[in-house]
Backbone as CSV, one residue per row, in Angstrom:
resi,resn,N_x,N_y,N_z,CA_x,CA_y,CA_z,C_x,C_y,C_z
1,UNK,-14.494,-28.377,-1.541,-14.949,-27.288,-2.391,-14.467,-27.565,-3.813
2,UNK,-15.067,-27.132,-5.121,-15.132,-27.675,-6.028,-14.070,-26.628,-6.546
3,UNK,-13.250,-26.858,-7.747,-12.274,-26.166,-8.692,-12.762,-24.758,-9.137
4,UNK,-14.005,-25.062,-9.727,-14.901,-23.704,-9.991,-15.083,-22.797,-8.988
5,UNK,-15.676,-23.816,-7.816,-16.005,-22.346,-6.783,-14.988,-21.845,-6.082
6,UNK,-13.933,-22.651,-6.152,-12.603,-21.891,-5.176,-12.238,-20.618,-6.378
7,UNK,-12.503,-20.510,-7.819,-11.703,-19.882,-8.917,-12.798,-18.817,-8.799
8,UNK,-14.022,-19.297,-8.830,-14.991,-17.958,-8.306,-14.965,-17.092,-7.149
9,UNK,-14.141,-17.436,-5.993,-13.939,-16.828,-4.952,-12.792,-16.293,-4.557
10,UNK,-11.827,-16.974,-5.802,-10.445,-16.122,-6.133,-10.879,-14.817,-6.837
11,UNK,-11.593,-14.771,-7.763,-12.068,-13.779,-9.217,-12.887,-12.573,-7.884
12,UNK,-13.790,-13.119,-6.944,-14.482,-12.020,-6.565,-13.546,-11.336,-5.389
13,UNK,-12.777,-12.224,-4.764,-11.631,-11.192,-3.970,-11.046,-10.557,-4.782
14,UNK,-10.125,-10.601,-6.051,-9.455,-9.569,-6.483,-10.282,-8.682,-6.848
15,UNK,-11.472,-9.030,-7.850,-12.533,-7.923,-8.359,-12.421,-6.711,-7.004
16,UNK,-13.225,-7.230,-5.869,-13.216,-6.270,-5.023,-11.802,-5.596,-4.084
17,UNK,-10.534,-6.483,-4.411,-9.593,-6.065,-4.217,-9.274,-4.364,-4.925
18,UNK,-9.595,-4.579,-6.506,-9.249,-3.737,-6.916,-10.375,-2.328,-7.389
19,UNK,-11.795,-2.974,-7.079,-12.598,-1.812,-7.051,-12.386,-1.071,-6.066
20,UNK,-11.770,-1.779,-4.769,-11.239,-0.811,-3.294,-10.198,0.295,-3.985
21,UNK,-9.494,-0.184,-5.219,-8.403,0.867,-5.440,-6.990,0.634,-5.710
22,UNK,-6.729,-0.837,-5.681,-5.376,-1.233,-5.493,-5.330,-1.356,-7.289
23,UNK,-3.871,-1.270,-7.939,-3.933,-1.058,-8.907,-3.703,-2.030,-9.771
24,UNK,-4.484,-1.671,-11.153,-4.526,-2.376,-12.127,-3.576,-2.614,-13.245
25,UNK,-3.502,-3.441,-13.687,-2.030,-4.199,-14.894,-2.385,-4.088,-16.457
26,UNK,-1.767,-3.125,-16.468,-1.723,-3.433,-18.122,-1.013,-3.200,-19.088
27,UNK,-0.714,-4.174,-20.232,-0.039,-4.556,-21.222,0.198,-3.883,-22.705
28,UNK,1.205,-3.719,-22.488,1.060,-3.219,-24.382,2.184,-3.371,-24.912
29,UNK,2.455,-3.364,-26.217,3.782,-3.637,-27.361,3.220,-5.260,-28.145
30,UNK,4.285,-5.925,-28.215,3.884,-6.701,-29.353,2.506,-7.396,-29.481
31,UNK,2.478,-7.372,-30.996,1.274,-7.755,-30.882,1.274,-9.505,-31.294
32,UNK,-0.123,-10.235,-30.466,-0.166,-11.756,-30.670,-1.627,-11.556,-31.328
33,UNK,-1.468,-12.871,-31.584,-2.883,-13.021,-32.965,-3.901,-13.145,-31.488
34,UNK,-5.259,-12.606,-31.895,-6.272,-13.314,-30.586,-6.280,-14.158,-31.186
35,UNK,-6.455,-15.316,-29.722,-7.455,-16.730,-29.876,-8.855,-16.117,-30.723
36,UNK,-9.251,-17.073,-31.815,-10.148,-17.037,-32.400,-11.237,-17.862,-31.540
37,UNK,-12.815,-17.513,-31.341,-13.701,-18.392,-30.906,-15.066,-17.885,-31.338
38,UNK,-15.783,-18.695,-31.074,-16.796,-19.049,-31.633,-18.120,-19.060,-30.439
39,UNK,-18.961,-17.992,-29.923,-19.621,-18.154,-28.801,-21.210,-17.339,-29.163
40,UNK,-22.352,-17.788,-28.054,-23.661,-17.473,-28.463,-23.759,-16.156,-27.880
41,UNK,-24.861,-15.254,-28.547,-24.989,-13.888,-28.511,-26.450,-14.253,-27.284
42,UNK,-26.838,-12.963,-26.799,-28.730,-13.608,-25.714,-29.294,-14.085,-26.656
43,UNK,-29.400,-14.165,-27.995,-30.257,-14.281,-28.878,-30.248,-15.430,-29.447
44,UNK,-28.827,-16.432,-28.637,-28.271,-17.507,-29.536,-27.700,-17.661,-30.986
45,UNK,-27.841,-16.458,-31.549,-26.871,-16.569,-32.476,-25.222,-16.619,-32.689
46,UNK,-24.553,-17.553,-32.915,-23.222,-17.523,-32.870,-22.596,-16.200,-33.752
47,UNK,-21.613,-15.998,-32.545,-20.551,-14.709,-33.149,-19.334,-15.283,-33.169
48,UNK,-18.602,-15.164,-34.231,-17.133,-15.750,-34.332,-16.263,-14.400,-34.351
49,UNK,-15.621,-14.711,-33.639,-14.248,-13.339,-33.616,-13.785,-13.146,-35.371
50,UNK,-13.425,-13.983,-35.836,-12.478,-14.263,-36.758,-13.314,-13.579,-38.241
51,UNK,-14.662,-13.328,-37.995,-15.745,-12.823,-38.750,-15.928,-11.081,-38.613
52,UNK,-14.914,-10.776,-37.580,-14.892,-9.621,-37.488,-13.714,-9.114,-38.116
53,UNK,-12.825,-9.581,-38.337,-11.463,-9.131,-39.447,-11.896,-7.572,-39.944
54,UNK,-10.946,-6.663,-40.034,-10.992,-5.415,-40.644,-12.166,-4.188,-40.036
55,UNK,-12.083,-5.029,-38.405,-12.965,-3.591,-37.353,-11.898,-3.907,-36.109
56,UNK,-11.963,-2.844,-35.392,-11.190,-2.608,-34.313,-12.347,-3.305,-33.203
57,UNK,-11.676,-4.074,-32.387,-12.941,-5.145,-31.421,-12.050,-4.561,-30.200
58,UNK,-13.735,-4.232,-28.940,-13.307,-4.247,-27.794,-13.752,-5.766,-27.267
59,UNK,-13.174,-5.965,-26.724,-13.281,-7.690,-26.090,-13.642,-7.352,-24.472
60,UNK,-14.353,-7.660,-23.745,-14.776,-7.450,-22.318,-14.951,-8.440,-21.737
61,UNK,-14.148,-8.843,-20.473,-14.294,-10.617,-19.892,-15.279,-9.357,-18.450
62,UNK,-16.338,-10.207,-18.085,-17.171,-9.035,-16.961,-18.269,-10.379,-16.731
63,UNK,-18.699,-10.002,-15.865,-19.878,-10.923,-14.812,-20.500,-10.047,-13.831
64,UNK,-22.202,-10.196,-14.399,-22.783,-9.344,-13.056,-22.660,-9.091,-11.699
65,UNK,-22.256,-10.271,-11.119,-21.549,-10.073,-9.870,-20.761,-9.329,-9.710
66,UNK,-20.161,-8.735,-10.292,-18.519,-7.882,-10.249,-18.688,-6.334,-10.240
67,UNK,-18.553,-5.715,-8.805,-18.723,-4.514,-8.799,-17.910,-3.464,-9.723
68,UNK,-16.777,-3.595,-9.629,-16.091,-2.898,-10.874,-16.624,-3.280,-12.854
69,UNK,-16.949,-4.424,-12.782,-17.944,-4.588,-14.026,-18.631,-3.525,-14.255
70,UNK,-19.481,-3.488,-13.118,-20.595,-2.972,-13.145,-20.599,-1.507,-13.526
71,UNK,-19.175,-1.305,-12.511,-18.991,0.406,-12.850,-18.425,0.657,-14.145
72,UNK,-17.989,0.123,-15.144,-17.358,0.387,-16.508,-18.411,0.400,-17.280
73,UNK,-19.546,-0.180,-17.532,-20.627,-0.302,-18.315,-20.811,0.960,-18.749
74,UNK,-21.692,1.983,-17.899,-21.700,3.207,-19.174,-20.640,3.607,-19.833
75,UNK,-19.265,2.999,-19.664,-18.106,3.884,-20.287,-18.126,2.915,-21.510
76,UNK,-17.863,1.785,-21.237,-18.356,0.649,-22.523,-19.607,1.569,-23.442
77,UNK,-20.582,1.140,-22.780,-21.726,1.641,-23.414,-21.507,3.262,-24.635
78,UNK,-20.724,3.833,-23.646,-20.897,5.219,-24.324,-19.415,4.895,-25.683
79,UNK,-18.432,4.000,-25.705,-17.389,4.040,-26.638,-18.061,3.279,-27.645
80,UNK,-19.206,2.262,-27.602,-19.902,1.594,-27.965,-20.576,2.688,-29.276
81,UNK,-21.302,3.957,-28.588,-22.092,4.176,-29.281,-21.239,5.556,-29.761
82,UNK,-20.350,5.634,-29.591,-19.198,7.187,-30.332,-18.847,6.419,-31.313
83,UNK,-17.687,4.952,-31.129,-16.735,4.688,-31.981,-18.031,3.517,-32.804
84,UNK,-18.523,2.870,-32.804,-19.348,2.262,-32.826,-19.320,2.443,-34.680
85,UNK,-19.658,3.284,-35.248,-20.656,3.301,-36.770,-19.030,4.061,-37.464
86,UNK,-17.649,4.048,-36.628,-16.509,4.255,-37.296,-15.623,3.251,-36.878
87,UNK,-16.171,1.899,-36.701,-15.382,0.440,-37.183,-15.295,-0.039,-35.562
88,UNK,-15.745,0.312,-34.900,-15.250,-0.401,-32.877,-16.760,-1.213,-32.895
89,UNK,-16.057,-2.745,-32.759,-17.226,-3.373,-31.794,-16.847,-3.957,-30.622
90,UNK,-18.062,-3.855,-29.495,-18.375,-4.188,-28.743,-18.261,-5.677,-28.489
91,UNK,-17.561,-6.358,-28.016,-18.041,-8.044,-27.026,-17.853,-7.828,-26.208
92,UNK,-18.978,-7.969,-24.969,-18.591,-8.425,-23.831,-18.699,-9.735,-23.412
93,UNK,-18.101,-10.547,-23.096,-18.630,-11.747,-22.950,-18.206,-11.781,-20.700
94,UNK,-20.096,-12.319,-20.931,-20.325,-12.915,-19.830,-19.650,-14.292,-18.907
95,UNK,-19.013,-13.669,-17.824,-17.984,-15.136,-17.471,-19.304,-15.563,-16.174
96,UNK,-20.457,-15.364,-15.990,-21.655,-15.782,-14.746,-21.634,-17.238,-15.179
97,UNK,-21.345,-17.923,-14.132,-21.593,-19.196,-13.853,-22.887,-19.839,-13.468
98,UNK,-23.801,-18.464,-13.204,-25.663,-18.930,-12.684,-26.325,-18.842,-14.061
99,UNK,-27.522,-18.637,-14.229,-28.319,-19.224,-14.989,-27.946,-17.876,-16.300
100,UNK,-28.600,-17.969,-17.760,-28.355,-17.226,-18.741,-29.558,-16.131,-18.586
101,UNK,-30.552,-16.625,-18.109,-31.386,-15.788,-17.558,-31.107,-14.742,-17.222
102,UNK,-30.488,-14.812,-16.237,-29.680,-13.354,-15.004,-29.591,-12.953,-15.722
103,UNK,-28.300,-13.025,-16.610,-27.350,-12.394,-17.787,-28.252,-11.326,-18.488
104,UNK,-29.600,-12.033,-19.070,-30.237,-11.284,-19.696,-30.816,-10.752,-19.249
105,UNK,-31.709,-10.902,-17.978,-32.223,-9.731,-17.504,-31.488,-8.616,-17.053
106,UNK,-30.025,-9.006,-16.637,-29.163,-7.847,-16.280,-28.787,-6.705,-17.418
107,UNK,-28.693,-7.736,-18.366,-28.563,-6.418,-19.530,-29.965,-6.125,-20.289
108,UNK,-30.686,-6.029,-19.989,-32.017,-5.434,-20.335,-32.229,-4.170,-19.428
109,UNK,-32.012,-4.901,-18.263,-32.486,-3.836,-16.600,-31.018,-2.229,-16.966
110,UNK,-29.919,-3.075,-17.303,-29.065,-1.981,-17.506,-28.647,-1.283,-18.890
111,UNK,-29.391,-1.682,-19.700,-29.568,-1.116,-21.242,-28.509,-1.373,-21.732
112,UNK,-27.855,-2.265,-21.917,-26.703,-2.405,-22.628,-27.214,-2.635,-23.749
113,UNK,-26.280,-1.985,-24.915,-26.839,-2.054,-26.463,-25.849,-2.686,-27.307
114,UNK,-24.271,-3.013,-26.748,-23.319,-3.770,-27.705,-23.349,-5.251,-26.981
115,UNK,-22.823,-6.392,-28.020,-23.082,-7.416,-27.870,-22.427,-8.328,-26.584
116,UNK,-23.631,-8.780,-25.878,-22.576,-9.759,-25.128,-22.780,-10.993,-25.356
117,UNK,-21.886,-11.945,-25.178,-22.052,-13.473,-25.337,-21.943,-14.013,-24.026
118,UNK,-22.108,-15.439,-24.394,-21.719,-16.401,-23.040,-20.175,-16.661,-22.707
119,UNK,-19.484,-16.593,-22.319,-18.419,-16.976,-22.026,-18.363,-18.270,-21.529
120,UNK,-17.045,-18.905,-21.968,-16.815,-20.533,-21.250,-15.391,-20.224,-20.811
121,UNK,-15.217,-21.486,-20.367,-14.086,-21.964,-19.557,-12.618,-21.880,-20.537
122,UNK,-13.243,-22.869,-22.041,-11.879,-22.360,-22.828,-11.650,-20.878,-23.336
123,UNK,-12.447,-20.053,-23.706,-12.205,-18.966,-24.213,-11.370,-18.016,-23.094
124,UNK,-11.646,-18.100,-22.036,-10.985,-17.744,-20.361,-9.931,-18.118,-20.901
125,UNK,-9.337,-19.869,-20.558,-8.400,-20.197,-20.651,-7.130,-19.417,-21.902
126,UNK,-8.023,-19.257,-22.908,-7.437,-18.747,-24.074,-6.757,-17.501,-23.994
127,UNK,-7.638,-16.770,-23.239,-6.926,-15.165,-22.676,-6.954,-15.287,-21.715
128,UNK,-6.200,-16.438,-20.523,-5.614,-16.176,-19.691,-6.171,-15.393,-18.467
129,UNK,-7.367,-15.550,-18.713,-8.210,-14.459,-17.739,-8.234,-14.833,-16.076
130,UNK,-7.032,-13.955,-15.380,-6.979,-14.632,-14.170,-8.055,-13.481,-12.846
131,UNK,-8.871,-12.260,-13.630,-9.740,-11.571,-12.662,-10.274,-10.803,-13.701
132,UNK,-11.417,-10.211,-13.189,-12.240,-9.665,-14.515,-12.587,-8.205,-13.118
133,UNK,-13.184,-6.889,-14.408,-12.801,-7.051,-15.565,-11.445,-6.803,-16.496
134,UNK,-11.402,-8.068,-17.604,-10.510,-7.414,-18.181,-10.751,-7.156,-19.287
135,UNK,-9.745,-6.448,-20.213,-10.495,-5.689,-21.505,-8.670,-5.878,-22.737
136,UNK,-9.462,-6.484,-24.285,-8.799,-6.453,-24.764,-8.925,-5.558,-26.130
137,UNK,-7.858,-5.044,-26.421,-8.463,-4.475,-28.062,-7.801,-4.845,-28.830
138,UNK,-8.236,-5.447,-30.142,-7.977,-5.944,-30.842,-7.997,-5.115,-32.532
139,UNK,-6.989,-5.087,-32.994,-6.671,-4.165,-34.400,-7.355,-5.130,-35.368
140,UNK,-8.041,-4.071,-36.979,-8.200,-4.305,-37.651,-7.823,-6.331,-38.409
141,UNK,-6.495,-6.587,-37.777,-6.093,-7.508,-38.496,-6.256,-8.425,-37.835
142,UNK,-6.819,-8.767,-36.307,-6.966,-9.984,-35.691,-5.545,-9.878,-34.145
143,UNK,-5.173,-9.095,-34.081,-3.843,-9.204,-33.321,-4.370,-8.335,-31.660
144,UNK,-4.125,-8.914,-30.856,-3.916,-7.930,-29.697,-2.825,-6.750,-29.807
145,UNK,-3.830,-5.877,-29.349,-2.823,-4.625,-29.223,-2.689,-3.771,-27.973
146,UNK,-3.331,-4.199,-27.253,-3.598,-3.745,-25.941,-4.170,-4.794,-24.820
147,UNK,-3.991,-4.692,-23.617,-4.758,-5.703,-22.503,-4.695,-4.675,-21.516
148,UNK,-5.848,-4.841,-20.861,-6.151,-4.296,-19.407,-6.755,-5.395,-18.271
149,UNK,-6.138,-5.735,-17.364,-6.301,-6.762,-16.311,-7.208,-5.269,-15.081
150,UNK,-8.359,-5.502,-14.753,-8.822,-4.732,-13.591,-9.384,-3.464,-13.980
151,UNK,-10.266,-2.715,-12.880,-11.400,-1.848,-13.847,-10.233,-0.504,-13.834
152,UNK,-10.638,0.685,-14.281,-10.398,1.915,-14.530,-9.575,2.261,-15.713
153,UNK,-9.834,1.706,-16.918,-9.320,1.612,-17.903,-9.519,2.799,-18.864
154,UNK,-10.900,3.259,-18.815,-11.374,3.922,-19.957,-10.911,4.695,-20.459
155,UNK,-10.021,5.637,-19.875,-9.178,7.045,-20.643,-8.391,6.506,-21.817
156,UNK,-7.456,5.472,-21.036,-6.356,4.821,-21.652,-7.213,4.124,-23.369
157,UNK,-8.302,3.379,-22.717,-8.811,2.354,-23.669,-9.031,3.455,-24.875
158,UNK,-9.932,4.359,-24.205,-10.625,5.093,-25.703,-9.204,5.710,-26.268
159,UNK,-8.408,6.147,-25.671,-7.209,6.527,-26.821,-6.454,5.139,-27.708
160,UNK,-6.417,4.441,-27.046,-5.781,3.311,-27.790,-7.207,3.093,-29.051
161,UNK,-8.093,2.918,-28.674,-9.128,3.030,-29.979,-8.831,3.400,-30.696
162,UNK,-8.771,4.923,-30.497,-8.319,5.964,-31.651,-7.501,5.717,-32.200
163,UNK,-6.632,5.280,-31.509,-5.195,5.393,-32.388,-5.481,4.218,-33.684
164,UNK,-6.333,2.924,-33.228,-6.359,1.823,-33.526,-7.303,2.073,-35.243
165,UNK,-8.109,2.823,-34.776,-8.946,2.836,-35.867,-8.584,3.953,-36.836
């Protein structure tokens, strides 16, 4: 069995480990600079993190496969379109290993309106992403200020927004 698919079948046991309920990890206090990267939007246009300087960024590691993904989307969606036009953007980046296709028809079929990209292997590597979803927010200046490893985040997330912006 190949490196990838054993890491894909690690990612979908915990996913469903923790959509069953078992609990989720998350981080806060000092802050580290994000990895800066550079990845394609459905549209192929490149989005660089580092181009976003001076907005509060939600960062989203998620894959259609992933039932807890799946269930955070309208909460994404809806912080998307509150905090949205008072400095919060949206990335989700797609970690699907099948075709880009899916990707896009999945977010068409499910109306997602903030941006997702492709995700790779280094940008993972970069945040450490050992199960999705996870969710980072990132302050005005480029720095992590928050991490959430596993779904049921949203109460927590949208206050840390606030505070952020």
């Amino acid at each position: 069995m190949s490196r990838k698919a054993i890491v894909v079948i690690l990612i979908c046991i915990t996913a469903l480990a923790l959509f069953a309920g078992c609990p989720s990890k998350e981080k806060e206090g000092a802050s580290a600079a994000a990895p800066d990267f550079t990845l394609q939007d459905l549209s192929g246009k490149k989005v660089r993190l580092a181009d976003l300087k001076g907005r509060v960024v939600m960062l989203e590691f998620w894959a259609t496969w992933c039932p807890p993904c799946r269930a955070e989307i309208p909460a994404i969606e809806r912080l998307h379109r509150e905090y949205g036009s008072k400095g919060l953007t949206v990335l989700a980046i797609a970690m699907d290993e099948g075709g880009w296709d899916e990707v896009k028809a999945f977010v068409a079929e499910s109306k997602i309106s903030y941006t997702v990209l492709k995700g790779t292997e280094d940008v993972s590597a970069d945040y450490k992403i050992r199960l999705i979803p996870a969710t980072f927010l990132i302050d005005k200046e480029g720095n992590i200020k928050k991490q959430h490893m596993g779904g049921g985040s949203n109460e927590t997330v949208e206050q840390a927004i606030k505070e952020l912006l």
